[in-house]
N, CA, C and O atoms as a GROMACS GRO file, in nm:
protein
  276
    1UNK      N    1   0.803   0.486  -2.471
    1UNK     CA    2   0.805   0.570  -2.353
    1UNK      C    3   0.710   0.511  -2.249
    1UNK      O    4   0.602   0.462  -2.283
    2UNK      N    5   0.751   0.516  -2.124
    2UNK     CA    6   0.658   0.423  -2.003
    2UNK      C    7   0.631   0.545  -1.924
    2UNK      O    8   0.702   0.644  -1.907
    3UNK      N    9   0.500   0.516  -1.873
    3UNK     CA   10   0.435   0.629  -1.833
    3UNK      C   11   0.408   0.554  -1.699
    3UNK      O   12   0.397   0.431  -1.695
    4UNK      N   13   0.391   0.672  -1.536
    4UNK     CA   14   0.406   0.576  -1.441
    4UNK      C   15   0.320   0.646  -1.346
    4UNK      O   16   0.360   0.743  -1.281
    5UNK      N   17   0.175   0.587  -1.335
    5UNK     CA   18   0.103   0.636  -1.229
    5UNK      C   19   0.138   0.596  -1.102
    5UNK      O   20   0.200   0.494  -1.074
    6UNK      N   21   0.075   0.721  -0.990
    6UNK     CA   22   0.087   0.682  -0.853
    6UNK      C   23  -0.043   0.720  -0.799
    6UNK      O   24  -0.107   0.823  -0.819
    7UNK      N   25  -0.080   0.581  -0.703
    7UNK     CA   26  -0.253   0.623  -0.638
    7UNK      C   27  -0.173   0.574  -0.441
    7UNK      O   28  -0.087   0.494  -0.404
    8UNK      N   29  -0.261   0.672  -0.368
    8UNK     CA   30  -0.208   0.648  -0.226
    8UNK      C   31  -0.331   0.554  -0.193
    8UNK      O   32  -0.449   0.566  -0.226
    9UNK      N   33  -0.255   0.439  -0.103
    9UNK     CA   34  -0.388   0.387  -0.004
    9UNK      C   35  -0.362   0.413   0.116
    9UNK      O   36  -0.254   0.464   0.146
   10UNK      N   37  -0.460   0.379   0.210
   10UNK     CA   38  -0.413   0.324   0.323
   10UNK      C   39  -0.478   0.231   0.406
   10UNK      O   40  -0.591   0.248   0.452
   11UNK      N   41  -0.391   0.112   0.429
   11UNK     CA   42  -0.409  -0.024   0.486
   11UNK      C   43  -0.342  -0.061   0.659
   11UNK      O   44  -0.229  -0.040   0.703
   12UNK      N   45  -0.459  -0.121   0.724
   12UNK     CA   46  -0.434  -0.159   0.819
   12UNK      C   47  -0.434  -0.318   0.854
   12UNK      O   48  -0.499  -0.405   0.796
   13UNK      N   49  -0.358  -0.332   0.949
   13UNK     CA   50  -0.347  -0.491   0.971
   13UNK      C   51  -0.310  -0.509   1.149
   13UNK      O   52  -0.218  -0.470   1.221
   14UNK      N   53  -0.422  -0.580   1.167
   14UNK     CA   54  -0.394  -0.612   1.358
   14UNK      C   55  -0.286  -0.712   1.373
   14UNK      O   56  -0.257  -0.750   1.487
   15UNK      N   57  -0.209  -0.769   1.247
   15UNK     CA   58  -0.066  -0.856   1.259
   15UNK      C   59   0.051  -0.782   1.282
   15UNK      O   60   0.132  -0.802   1.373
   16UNK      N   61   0.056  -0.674   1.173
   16UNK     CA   62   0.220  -0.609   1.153
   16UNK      C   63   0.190  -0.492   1.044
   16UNK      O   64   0.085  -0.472   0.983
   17UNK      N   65   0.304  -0.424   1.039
   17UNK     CA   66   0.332  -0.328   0.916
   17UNK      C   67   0.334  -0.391   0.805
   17UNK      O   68   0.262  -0.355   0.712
   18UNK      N   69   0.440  -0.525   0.791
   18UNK     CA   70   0.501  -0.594   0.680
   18UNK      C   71   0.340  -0.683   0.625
   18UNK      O   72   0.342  -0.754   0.525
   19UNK      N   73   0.238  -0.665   0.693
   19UNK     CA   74   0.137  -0.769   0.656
   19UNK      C   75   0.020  -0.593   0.611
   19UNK      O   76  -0.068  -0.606   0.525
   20UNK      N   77   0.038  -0.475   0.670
   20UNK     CA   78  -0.052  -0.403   0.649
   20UNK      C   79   0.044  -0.380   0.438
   20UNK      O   80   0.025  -0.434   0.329
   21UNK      N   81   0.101  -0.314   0.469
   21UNK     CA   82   0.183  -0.293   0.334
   21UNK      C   83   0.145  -0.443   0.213
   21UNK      O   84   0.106  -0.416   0.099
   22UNK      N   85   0.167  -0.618   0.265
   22UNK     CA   86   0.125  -0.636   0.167
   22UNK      C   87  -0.017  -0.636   0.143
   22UNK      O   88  -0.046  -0.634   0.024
   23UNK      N   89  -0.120  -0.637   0.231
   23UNK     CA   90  -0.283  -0.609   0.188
   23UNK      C   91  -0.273  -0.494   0.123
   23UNK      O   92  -0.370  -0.493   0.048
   24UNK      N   93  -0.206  -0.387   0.108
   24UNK     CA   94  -0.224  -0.262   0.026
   24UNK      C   95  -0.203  -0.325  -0.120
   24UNK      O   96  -0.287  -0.318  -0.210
   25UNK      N   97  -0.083  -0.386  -0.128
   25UNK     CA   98  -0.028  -0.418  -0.245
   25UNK      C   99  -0.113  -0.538  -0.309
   25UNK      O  100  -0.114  -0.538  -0.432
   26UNK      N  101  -0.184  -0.638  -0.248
   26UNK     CA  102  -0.274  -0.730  -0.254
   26UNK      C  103  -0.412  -0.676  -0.299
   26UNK      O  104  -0.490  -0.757  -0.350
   27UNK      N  105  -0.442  -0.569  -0.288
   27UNK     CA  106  -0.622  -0.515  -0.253
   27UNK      C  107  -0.561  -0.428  -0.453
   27UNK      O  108  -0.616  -0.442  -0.562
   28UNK      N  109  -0.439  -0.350  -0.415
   28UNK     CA  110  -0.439  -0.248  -0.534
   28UNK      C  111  -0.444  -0.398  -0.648
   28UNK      O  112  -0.540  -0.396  -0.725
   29UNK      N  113  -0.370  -0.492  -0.658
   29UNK     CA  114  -0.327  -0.572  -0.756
   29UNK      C  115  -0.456  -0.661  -0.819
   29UNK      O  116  -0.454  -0.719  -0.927
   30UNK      N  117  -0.586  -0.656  -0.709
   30UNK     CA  118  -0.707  -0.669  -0.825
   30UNK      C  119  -0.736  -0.598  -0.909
   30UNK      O  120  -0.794  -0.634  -1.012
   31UNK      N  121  -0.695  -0.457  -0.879
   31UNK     CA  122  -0.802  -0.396  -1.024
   31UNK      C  123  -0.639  -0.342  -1.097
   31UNK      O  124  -0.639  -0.374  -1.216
   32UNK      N  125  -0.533  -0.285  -1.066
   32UNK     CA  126  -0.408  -0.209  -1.151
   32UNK      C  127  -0.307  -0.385  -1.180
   32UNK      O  128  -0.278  -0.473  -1.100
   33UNK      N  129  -0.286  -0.374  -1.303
   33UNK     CA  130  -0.182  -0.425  -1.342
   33UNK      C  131  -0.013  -0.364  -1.389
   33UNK      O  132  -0.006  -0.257  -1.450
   34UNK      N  133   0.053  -0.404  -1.371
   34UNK     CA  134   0.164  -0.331  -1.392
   34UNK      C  135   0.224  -0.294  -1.281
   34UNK      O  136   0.305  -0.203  -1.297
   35UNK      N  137   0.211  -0.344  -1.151
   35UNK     CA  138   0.277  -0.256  -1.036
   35UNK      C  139   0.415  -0.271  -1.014
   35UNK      O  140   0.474  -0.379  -1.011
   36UNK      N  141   0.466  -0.157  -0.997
   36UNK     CA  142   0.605  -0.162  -0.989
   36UNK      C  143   0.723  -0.118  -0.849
   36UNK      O  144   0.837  -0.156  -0.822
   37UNK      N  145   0.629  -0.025  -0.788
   37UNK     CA  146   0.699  -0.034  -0.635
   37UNK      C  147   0.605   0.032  -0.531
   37UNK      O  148   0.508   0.095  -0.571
   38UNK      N  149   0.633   0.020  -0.396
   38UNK     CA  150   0.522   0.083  -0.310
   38UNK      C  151   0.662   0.133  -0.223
   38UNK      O  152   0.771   0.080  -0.205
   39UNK      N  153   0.584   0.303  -0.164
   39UNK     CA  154   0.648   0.318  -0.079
   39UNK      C  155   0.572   0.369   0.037
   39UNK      O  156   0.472   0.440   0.035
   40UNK      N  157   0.633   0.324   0.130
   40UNK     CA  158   0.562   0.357   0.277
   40UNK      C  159   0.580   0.515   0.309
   40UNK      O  160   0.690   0.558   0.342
   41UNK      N  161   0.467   0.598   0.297
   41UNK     CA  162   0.521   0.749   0.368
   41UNK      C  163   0.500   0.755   0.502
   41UNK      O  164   0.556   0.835   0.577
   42UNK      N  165   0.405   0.656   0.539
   42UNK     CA  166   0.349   0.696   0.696
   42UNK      C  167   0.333   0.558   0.773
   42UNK      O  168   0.255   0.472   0.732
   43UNK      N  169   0.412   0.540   0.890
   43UNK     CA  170   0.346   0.437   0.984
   43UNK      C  171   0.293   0.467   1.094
   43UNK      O  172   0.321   0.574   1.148
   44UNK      N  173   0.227   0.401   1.133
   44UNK     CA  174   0.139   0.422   1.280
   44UNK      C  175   0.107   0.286   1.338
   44UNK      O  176   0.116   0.178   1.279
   45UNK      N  177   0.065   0.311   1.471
   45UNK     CA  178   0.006   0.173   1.562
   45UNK      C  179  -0.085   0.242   1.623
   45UNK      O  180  -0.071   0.356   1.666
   46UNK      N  181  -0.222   0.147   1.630
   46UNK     CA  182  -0.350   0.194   1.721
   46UNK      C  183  -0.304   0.150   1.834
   46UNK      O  184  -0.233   0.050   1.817
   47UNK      N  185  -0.314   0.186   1.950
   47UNK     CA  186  -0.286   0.181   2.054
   47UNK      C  187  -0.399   0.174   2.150
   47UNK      O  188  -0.471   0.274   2.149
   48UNK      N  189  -0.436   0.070   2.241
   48UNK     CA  190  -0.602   0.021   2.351
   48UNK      C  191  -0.533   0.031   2.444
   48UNK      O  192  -0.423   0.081   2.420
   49UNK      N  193  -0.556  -0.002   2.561
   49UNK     CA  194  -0.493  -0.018   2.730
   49UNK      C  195  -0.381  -0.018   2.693
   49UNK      O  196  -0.378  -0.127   2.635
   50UNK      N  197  -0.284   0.024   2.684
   50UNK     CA  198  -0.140   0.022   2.704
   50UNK      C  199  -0.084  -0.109   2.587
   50UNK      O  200   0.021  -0.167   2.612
   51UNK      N  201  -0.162  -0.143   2.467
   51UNK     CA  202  -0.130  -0.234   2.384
   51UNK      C  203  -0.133  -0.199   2.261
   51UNK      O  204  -0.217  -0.112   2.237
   52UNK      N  205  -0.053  -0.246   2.145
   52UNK     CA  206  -0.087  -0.222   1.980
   52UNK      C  207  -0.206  -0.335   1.975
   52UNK      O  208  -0.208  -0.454   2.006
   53UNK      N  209  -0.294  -0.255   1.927
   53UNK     CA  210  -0.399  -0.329   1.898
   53UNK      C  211  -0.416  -0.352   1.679
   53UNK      O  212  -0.457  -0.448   1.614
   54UNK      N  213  -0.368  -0.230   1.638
   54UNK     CA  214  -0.364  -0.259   1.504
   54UNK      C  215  -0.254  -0.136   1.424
   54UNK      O  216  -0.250  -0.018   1.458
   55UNK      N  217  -0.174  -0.198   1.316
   55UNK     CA  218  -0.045  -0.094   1.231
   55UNK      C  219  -0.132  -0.053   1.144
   55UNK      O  220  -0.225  -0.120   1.098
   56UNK      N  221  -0.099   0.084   1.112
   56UNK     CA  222  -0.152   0.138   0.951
   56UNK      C  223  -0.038   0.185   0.882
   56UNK      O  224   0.076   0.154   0.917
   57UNK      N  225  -0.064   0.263   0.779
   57UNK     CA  226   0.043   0.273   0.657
   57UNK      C  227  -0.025   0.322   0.597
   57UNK      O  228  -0.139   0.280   0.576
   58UNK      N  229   0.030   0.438   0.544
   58UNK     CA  230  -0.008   0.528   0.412
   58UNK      C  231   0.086   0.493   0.291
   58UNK      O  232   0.193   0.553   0.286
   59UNK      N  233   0.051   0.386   0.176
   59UNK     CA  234   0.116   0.324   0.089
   59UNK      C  235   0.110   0.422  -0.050
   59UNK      O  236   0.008   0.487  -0.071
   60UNK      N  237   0.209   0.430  -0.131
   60UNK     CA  238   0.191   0.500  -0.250
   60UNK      C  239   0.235   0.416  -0.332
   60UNK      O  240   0.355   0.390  -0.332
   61UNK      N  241   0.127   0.338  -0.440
   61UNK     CA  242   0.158   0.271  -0.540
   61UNK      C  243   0.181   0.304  -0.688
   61UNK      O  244   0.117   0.368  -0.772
   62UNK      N  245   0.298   0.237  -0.690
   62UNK     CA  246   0.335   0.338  -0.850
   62UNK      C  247   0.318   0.151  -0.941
   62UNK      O  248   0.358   0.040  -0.904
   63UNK      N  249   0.253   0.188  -1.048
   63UNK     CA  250   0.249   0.143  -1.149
   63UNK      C  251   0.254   0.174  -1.314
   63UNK      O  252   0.239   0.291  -1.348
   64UNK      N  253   0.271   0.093  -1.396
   64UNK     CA  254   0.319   0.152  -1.550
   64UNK      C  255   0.179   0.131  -1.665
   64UNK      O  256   0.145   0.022  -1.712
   65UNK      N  257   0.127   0.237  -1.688
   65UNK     CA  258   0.069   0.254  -1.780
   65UNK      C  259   0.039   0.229  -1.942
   65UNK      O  260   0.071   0.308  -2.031
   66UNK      N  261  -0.035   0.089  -1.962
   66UNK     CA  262   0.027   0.076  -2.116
   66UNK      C  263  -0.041   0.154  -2.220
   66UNK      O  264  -0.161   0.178  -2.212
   67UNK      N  265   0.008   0.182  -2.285
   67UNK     CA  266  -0.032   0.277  -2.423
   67UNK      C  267  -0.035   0.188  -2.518
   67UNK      O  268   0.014   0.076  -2.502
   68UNK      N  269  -0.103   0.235  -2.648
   68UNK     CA  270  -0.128   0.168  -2.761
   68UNK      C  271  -0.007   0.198  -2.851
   68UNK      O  272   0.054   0.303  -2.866
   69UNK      N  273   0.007   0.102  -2.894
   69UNK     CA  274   0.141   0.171  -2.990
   69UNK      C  275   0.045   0.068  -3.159
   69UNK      O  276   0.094   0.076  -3.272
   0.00000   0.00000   0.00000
């Protein structure tokens, strides 16, 4: 039986969404092994003078839990 935690982050990146999402997935993958999908619930852009200055993302990482058998 696979057991499947989920922890939320949230990551920003002054490049893109597609670069904030993988630093989430990059930062979680030092300490959780097992990751198995991320989903984006929330996007946003900081916004300065009339410019995106930086994307965020509220990421929810699900990964699989090993047990002792």
């Amino acid at each position: 039986m696979s057991i499947v935690k989920v922890i939320e982050l949230i990551s920003i990146s002054e490049e893109s969404i597609e670069d904030a999402i993988h630093k989430a997935v990059q930062e979680a993958s030092k300490t959780l092994m097992n990751i198995d999908s991320v989903n984006v619930s929330n996007i946003k852009a900081h916004v300065n003078d009339q410019g995106i200055t930086s994307y965020g993302v509220n990421c929810k990482v699900s990964f699989r839990l090993e047990g002792k058998t």
